[in-house]
PyMOL Python script that loads the backbone (N, CA, C, O; Angstrom):
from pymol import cmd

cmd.read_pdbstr("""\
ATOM      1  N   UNK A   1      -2.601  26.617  10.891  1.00  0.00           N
ATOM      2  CA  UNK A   1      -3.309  25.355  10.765  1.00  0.00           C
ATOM      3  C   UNK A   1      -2.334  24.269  10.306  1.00  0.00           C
ATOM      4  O   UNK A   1      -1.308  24.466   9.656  1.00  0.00           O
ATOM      5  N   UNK A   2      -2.828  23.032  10.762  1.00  0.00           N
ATOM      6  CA  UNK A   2      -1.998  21.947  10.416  1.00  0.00           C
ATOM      7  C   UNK A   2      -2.295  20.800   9.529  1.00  0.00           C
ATOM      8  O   UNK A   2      -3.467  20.630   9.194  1.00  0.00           O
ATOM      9  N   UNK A   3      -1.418  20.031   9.128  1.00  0.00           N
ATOM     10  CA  UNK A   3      -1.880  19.533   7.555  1.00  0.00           C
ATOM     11  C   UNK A   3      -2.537  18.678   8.118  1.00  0.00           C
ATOM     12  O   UNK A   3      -2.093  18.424   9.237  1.00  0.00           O
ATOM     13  N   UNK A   4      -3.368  18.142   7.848  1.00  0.00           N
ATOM     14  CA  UNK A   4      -4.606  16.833   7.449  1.00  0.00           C
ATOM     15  C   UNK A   4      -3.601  15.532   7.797  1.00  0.00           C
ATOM     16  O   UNK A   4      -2.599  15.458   7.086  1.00  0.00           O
ATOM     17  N   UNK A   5      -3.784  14.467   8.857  1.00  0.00           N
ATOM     18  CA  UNK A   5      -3.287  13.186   8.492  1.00  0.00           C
ATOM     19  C   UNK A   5      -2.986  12.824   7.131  1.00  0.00           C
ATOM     20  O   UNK A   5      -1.970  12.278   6.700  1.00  0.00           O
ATOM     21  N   UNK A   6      -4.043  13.217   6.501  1.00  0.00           N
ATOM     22  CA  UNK A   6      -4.350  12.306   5.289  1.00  0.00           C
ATOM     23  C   UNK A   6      -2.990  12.789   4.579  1.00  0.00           C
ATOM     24  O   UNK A   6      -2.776  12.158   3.543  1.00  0.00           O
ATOM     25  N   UNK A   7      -2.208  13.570   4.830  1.00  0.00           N
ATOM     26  CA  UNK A   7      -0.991  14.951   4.329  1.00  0.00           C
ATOM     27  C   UNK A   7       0.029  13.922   4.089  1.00  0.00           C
ATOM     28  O   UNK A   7       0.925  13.835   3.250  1.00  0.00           O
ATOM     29  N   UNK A   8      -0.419  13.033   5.223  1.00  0.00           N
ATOM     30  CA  UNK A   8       1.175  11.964   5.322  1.00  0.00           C
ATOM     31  C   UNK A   8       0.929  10.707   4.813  1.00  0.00           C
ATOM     32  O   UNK A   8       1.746   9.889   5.237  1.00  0.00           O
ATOM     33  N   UNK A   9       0.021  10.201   3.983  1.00  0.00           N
ATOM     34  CA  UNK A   9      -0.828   9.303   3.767  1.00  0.00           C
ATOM     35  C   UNK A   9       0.406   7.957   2.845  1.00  0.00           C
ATOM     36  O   UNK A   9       1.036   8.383   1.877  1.00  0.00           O
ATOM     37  N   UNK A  10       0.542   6.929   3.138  1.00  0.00           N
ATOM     38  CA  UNK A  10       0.860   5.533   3.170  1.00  0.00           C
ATOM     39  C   UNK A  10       0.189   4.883   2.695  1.00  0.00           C
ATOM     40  O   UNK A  10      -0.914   4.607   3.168  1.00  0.00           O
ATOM     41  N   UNK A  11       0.724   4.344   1.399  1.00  0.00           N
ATOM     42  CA  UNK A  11      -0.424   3.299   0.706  1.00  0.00           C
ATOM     43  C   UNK A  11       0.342   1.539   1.193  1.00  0.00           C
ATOM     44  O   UNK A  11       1.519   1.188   1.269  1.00  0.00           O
ATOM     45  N   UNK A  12      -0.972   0.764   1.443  1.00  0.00           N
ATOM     46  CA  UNK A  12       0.210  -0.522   1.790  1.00  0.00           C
ATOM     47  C   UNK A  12      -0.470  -1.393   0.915  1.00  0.00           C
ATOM     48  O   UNK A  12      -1.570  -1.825   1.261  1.00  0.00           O
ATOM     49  N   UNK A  13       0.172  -1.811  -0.495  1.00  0.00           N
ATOM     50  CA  UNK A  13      -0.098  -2.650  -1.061  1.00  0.00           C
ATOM     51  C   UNK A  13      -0.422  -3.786  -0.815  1.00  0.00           C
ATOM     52  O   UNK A  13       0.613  -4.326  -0.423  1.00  0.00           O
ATOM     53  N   UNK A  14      -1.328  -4.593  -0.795  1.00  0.00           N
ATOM     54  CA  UNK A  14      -1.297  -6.191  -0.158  1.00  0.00           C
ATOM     55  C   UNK A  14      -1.455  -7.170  -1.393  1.00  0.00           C
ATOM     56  O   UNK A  14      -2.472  -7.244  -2.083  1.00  0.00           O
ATOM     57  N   UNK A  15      -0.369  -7.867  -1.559  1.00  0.00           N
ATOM     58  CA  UNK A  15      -0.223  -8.586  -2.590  1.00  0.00           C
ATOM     59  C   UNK A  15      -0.333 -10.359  -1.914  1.00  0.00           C
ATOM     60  O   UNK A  15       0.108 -11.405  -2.389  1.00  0.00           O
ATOM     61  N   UNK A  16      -1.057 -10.111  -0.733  1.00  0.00           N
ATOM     62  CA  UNK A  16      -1.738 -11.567  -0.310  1.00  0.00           C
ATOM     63  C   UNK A  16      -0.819 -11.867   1.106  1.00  0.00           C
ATOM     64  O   UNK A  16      -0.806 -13.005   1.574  1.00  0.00           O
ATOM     65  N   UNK A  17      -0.195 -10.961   1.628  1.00  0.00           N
ATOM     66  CA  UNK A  17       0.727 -11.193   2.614  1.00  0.00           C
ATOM     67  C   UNK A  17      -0.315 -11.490   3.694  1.00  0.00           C
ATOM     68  O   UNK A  17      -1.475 -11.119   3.519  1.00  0.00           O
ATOM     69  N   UNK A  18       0.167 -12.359   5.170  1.00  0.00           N
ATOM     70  CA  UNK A  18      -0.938 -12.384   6.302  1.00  0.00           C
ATOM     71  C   UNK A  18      -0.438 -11.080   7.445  1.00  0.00           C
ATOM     72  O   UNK A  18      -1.078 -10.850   8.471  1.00  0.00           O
ATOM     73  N   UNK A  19       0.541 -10.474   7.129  1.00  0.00           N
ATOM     74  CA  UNK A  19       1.165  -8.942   7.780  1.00  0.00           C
ATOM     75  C   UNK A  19       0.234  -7.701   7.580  1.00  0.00           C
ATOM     76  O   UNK A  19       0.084  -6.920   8.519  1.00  0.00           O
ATOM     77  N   UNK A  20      -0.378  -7.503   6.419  1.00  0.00           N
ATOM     78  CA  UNK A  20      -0.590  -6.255   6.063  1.00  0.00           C
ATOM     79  C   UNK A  20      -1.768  -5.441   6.970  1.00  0.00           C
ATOM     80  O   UNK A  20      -2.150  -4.272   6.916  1.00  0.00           O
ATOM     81  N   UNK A  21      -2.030  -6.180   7.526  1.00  0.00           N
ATOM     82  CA  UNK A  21      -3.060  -5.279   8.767  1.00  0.00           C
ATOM     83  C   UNK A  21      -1.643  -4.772   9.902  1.00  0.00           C
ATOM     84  O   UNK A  21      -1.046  -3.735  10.189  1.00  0.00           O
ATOM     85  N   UNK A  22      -1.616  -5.814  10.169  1.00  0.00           N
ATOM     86  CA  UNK A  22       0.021  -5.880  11.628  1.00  0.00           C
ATOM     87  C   UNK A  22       1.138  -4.247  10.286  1.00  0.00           C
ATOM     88  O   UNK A  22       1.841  -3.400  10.836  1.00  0.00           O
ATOM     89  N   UNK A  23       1.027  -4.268   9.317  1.00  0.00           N
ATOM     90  CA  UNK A  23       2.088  -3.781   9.455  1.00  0.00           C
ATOM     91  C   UNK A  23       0.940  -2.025   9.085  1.00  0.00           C
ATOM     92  O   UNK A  23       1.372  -0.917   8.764  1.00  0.00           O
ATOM     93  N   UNK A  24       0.040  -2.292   9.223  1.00  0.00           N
ATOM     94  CA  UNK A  24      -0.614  -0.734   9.026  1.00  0.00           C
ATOM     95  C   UNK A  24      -1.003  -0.264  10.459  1.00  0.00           C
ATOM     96  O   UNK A  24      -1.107   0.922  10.773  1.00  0.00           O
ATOM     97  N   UNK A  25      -1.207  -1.323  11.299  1.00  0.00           N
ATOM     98  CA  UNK A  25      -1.355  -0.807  12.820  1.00  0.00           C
ATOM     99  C   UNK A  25       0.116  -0.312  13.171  1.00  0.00           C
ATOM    100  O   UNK A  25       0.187   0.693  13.879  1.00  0.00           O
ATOM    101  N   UNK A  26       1.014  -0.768  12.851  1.00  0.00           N
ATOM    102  CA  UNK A  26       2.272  -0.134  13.287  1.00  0.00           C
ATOM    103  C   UNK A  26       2.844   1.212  12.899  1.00  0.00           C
ATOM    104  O   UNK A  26       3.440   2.039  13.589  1.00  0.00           O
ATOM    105  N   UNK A  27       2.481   1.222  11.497  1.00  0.00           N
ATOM    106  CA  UNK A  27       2.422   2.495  10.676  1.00  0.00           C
ATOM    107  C   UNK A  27       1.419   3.463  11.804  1.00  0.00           C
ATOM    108  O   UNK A  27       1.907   4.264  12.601  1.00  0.00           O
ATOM    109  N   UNK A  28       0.154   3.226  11.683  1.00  0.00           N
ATOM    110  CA  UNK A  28      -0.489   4.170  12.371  1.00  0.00           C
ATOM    111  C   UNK A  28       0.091   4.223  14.134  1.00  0.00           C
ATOM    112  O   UNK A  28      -0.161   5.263  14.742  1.00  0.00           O
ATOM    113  N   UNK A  29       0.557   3.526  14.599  1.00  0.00           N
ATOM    114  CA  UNK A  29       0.986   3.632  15.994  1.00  0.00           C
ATOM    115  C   UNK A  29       2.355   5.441  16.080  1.00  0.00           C
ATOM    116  O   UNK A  29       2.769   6.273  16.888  1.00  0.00           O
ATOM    117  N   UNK A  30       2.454   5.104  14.802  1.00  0.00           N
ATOM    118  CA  UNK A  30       3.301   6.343  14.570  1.00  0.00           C
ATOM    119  C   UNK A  30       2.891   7.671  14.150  1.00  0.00           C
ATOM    120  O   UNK A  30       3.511   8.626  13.681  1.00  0.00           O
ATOM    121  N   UNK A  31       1.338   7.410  14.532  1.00  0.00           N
ATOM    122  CA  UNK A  31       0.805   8.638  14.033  1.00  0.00           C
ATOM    123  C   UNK A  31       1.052   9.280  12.724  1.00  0.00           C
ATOM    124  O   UNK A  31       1.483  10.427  12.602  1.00  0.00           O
ATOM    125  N   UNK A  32       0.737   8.431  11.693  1.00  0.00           N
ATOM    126  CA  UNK A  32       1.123   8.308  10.060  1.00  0.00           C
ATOM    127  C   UNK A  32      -0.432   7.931   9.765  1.00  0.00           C
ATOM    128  O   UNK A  32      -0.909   6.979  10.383  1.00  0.00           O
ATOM    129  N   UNK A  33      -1.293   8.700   8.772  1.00  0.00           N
ATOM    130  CA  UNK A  33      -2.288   8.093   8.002  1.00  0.00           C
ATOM    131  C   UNK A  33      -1.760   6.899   6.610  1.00  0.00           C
ATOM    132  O   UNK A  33      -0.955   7.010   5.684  1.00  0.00           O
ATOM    133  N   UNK A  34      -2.622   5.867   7.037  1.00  0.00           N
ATOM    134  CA  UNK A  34      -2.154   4.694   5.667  1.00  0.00           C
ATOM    135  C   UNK A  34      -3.156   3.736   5.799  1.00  0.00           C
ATOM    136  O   UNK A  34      -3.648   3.124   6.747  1.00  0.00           O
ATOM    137  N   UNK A  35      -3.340   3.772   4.497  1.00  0.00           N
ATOM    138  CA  UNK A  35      -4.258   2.432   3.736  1.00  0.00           C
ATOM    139  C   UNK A  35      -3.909   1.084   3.205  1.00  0.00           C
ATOM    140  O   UNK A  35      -2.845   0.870   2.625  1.00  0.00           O
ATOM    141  N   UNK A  36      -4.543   0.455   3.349  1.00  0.00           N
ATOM    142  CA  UNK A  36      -4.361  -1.093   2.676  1.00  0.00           C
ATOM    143  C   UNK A  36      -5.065  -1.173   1.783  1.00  0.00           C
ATOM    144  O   UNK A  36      -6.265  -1.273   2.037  1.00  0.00           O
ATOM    145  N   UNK A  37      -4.723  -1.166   0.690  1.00  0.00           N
ATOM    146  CA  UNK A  37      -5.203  -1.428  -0.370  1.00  0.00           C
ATOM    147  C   UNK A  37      -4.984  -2.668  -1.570  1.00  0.00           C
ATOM    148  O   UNK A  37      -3.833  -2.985  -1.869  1.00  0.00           O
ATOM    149  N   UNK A  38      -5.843  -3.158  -2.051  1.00  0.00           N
ATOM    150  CA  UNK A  38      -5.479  -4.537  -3.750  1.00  0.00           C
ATOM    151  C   UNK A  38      -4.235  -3.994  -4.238  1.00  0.00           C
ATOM    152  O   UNK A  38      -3.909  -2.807  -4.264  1.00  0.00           O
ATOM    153  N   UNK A  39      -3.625  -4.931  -4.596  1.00  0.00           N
ATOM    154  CA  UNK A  39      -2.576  -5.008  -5.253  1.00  0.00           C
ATOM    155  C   UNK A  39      -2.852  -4.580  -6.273  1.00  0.00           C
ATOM    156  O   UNK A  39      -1.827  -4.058  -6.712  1.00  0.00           O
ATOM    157  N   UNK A  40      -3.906  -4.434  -7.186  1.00  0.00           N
ATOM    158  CA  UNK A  40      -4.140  -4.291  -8.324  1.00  0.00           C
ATOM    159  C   UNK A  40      -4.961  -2.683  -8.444  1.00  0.00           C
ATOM    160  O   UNK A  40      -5.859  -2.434  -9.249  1.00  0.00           O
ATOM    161  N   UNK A  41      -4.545  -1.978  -7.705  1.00  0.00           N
ATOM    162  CA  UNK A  41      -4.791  -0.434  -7.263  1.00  0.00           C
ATOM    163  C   UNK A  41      -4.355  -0.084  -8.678  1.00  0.00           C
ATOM    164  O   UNK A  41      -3.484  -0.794  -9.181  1.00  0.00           O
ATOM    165  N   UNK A  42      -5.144   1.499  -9.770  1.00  0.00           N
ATOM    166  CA  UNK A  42      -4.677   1.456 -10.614  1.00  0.00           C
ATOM    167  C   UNK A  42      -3.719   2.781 -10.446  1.00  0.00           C
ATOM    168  O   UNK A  42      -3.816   3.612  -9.544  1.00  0.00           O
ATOM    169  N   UNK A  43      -2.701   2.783 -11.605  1.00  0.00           N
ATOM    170  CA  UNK A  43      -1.745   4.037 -11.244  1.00  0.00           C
ATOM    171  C   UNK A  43      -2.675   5.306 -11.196  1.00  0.00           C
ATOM    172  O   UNK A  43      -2.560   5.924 -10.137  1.00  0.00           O
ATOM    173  N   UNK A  44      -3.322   5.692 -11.846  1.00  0.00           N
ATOM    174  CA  UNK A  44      -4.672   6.639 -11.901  1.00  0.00           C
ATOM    175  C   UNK A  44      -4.861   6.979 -10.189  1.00  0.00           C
ATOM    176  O   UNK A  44      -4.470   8.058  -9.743  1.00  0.00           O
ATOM    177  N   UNK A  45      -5.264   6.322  -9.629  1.00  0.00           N
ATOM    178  CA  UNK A  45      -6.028   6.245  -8.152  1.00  0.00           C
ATOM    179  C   UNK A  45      -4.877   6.303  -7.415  1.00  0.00           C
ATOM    180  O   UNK A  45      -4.910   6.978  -6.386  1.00  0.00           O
ATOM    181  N   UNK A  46      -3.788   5.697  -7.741  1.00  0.00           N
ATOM    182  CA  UNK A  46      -2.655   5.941  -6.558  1.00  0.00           C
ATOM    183  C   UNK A  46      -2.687   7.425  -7.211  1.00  0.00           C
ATOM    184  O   UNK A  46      -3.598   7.943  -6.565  1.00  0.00           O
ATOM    185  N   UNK A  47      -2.272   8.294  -8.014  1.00  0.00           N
ATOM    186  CA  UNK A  47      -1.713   9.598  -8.491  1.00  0.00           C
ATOM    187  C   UNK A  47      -2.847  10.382  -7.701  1.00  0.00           C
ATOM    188  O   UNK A  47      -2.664  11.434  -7.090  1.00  0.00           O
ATOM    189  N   UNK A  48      -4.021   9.713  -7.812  1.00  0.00           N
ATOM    190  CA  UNK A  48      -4.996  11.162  -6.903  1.00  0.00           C
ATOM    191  C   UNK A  48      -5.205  10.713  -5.383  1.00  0.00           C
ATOM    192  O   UNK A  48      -5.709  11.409  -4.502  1.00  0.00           O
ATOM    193  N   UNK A  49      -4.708   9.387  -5.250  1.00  0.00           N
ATOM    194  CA  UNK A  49      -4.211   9.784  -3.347  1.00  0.00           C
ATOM    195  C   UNK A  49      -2.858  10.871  -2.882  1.00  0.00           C
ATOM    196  O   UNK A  49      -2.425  11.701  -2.083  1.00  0.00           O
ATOM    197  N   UNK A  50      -2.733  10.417  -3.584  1.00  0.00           N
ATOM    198  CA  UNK A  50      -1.102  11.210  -3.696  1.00  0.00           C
ATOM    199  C   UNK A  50       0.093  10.774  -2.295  1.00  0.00           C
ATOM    200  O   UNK A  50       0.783  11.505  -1.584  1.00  0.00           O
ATOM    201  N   UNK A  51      -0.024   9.723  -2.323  1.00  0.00           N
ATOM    202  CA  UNK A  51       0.550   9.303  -0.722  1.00  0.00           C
ATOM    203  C   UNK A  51       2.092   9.463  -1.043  1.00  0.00           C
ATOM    204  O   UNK A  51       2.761   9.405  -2.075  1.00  0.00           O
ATOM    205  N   UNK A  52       2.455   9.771   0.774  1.00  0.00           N
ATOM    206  CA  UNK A  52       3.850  10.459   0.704  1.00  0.00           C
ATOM    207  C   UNK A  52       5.188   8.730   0.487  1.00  0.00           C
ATOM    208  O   UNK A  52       6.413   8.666   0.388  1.00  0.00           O
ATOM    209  N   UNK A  53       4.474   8.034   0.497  1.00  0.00           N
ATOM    210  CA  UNK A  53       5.157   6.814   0.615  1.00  0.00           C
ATOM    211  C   UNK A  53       4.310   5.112  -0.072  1.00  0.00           C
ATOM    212  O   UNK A  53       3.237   5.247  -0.659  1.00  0.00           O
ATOM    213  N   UNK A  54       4.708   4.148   0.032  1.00  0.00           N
ATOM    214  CA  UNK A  54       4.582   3.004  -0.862  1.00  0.00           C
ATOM    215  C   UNK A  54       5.274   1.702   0.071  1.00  0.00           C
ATOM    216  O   UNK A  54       6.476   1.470   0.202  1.00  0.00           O
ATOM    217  N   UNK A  55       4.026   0.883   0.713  1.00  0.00           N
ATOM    218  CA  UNK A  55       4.452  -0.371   1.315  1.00  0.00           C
ATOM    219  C   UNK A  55       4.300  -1.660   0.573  1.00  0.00           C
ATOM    220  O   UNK A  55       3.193  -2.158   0.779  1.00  0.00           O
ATOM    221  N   UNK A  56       4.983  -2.282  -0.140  1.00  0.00           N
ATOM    222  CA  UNK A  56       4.930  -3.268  -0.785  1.00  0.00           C
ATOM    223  C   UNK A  56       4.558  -4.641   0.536  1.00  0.00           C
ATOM    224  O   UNK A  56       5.419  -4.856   1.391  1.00  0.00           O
ATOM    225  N   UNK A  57       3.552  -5.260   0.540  1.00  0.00           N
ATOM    226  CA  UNK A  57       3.519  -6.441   1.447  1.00  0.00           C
ATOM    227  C   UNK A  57       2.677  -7.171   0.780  1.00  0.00           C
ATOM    228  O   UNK A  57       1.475  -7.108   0.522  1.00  0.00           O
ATOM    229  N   UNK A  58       4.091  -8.332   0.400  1.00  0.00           N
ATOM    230  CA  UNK A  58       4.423  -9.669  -0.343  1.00  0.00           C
ATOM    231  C   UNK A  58       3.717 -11.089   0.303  1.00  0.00           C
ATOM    232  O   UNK A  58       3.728 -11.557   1.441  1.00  0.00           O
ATOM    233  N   UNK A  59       3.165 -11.495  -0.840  1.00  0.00           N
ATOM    234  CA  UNK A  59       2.736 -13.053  -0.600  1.00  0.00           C
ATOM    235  C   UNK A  59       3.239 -13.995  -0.399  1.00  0.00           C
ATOM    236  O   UNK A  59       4.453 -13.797  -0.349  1.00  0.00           O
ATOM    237  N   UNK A  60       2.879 -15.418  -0.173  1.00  0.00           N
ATOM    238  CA  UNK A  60       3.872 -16.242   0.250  1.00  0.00           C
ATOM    239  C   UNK A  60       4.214 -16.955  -1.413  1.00  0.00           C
ATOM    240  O   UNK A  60       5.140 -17.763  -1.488  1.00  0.00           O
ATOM    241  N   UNK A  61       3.554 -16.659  -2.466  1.00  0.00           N
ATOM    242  CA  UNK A  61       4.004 -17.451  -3.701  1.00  0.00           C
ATOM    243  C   UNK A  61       4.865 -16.320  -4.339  1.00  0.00           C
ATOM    244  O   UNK A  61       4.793 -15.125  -4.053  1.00  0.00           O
ATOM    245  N   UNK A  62       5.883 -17.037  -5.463  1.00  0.00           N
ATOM    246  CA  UNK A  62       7.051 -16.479  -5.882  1.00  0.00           C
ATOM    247  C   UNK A  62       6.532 -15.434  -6.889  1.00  0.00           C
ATOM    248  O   UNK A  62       5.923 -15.965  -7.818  1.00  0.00           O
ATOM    249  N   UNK A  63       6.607 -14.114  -6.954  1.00  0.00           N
ATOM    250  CA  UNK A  63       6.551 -13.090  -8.272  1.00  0.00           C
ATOM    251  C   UNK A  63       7.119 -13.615  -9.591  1.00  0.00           C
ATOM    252  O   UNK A  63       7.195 -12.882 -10.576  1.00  0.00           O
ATOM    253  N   UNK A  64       7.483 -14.778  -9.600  1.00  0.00           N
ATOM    254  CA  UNK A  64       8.118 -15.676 -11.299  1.00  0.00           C
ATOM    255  C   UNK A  64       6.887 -16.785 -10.812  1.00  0.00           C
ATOM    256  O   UNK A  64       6.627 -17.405 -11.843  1.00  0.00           O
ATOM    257  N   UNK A  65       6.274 -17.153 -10.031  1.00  0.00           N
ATOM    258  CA  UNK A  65       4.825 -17.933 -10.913  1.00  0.00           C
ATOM    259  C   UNK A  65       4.171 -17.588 -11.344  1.00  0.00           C
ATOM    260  O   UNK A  65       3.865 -16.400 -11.239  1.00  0.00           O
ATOM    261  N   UNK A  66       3.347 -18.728 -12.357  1.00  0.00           N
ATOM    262  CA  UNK A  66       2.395 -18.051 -12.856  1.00  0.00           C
ATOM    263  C   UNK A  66       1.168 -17.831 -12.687  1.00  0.00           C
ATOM    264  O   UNK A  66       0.524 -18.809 -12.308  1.00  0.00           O
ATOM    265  N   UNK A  67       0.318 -16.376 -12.916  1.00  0.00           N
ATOM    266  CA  UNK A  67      -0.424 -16.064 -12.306  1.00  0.00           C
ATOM    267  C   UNK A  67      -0.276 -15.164 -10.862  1.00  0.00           C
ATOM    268  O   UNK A  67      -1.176 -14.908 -10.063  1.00  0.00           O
ATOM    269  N   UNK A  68       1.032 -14.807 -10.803  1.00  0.00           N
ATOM    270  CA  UNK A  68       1.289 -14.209  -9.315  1.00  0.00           C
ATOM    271  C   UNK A  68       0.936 -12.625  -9.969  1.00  0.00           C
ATOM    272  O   UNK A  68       1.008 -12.014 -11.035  1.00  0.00           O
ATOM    273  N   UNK A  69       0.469 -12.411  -8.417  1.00  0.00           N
ATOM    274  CA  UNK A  69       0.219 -10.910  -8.929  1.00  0.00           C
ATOM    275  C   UNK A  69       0.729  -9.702  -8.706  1.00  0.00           C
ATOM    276  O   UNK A  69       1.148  -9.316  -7.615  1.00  0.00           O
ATOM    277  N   UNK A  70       0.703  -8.741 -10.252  1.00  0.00           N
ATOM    278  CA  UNK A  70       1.153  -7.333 -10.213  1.00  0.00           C
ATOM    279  C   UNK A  70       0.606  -6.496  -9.911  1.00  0.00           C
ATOM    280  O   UNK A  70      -0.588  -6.346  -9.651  1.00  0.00           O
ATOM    281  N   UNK A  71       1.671  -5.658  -9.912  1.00  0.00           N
ATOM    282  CA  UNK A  71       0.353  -3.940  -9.774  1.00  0.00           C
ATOM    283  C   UNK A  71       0.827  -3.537 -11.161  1.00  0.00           C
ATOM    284  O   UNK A  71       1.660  -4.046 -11.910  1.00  0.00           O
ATOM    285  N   UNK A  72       0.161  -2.626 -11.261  1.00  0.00           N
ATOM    286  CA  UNK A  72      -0.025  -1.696 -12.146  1.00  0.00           C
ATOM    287  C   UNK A  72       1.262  -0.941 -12.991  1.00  0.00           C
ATOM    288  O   UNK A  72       1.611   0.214 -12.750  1.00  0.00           O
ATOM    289  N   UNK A  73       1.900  -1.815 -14.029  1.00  0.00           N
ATOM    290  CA  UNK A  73       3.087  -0.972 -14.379  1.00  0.00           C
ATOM    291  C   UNK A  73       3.820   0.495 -14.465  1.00  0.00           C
ATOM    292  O   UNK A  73       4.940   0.947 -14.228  1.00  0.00           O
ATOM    293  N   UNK A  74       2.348   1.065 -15.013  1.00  0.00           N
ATOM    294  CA  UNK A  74       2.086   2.524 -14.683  1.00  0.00           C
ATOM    295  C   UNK A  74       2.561   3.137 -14.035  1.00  0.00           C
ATOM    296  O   UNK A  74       3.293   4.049 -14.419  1.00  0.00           O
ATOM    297  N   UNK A  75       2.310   2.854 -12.713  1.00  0.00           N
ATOM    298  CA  UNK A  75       3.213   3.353 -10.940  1.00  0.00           C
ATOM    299  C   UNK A  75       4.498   3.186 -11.527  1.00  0.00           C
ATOM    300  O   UNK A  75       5.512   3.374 -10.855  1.00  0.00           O
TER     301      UNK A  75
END
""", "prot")
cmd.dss("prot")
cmd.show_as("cartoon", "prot")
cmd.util.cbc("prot")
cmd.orient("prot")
């Protein structure tokens, strides 16, 4: 038997980017399971997806303004 999509599973952070769909259809074009998920995903919930990988996709405002947003130090 063979592992579960979910085996290869891709989390794609969206921290407000207008890509993050475009870049999960591409992911999946590769026959890769992956999610889009809030930026503000907690480390808890990433640890029980357990994904084999981590897509950071960035907003158009700078990570030094204020109010820009993090994830979860935790991770």
């Amino acid at each position: 038997m063979t592992d579960s999509p979910e085996s290869e599973r891709i989390l794609i952070f969206d921290f407000g980017a207008q890509y993050g769909q475009l870049i999960a259809r591409r992911v999946r074009e590769q026959n890769v399971f992956c999610q889009l998920v809030r930026h503000n995903l907690s480390a808890e919930r990433v640890a029980d997806l357990k994904p084999q990988g981590i897509i950071l996709s960035g907003g158009p405002a700078s990570v030094y303004a204020p109010g820009a947003p993090h994830c979860d130090p935790a991770r």
